[in-house]
Structure formats: structure tokens, C-alpha cells
N, C-alpha and C positions, 0 to 999 in steps of 0.2 A: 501511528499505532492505534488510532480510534478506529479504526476499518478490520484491525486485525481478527477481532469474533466475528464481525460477518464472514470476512474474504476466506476464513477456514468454513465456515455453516458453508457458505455457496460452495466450494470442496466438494463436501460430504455430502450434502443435498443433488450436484449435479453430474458428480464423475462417478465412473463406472464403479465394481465391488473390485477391492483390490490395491486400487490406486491412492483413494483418501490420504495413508500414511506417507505416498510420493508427495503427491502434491500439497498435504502440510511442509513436507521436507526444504520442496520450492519453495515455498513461500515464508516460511523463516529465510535461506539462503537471499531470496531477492531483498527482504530486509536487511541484510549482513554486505548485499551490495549495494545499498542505497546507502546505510551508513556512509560507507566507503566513500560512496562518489561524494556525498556531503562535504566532509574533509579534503576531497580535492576540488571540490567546487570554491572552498574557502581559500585555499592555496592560490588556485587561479585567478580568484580575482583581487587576491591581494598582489601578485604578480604585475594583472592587466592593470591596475590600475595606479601602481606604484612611477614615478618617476627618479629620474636622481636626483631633484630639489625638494619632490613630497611622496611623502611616504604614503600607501597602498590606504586602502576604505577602513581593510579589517588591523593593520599589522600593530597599533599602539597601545593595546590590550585597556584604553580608556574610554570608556562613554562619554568623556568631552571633547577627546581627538580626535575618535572615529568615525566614520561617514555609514553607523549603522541605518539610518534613513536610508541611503541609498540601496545601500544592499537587501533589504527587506523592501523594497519596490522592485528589487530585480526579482525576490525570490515569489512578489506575488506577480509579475508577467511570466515566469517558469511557472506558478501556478496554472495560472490563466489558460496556457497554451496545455498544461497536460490533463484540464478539464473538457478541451475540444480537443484532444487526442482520444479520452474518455467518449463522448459524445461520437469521431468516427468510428471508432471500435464497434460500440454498442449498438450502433445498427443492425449490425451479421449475428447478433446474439438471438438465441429464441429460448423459448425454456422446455428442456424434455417432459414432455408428459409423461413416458413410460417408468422413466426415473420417479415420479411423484405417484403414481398409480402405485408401486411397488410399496413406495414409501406408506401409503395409506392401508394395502394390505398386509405388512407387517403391523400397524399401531390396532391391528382390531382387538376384538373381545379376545382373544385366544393368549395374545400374548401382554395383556394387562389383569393384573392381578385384583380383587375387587377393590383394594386400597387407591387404584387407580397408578399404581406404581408398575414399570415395565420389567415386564421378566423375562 
């Protein structure tokens, strides 16, 4: 959630006129499917890790029975791996300059008030 004011600015900052209100849309939904998967990421690995003599990392809702150490070592190598996911992505990235040029001739004198407030 600490990404969530940027990831809508970069939005609004770099998609077409039009779109911004789509792609806030996405991007609350991809949050509403992360949750998700969170919850079954928890399922599953109380599943994978459960046997029929010991019970699963997460399943015994106690901070002295559970193997939450383990599971937060799992969740920072799924970190890990989707910050070099982050890192192949962002290569193909570039930043529009015509998007930012516009962006610049909107903010001139004409459309700021002398208060310095936009109108």
C-alpha cells in the first residue's frame, strides 16, 4: 500500500488523456487480486507444509506453535525474486517527454491564479 500514491501519479503523469480513470480502476482491482492471492498463498502453504503427525507452519493460530519465521523467510525470497522481476521489466521503460511537455504547458501563467493556486 506504500506505493499506492505513486503507482496512481505515474497513471496520471504518463497515460494518455482519457485513460487515468481506467487505469486507477486497474490498479485498485490488482490490489483486490493480490489480497486474494495472499489468502491463498496462506492456505497453501499450510497445506504444503502440513503432515499427518505435524500440523502446517501457519494452521495453530499461536506465536509459540507456529513456524512464522519460516514463512516470512519465504515471503522475503517472493520478495526478492519480484524485485528482479521489477529490475527485468524496467529496462523497456522510457519516460514520455511529450506527456511531460504538455504537462508543463498546462502549469504556465494562464492557468495559475496569482495565489499560485491552479484554475
Amino acid at each position: 500500500m506504500f506505493t499506492a500514491v505513486g503507482l496512481i501519479e505515474f497513471f496520471y503523469k504518463q497515460s494518455l488523456e482519457g485513460m487515468q480513470s481506467f487505469l486507477t480502476a486497474m490498479t485498485y482491482c490488482s490490489y483486490s487480486f493480490g489480497f486474494f492471492l495472499s489468502s491463498v498463498l496462506v492456505s497453501l502453504i499450510n497445506k504444503i507444509t502440513s503432515t499427518s503427525s505435524k500440523s502446517g507452519w501457519l494452521s495453530n493460530n499461536s506465536l509459540d506453535k507456529d513456524r512464522l519465521d519460516l514463512f516470512y523467510w519465504l515471503l522475503a525470497v517472493l520478495s526478492l525474486l519480484n524485485f528482479f522481476n521489477y529490475l527485468f521489466w524496467s529496462k523497456w521503460y522510457s519516460h514520455d517527454e511529450a506527456i511531460s511537455e504538455k504537462e508543463e504547458a498546462f502549469f504556465t501563467k494562464e492557468n495559475v491564479n496569482r495565489d499560485g493556486v491552479l484554475v
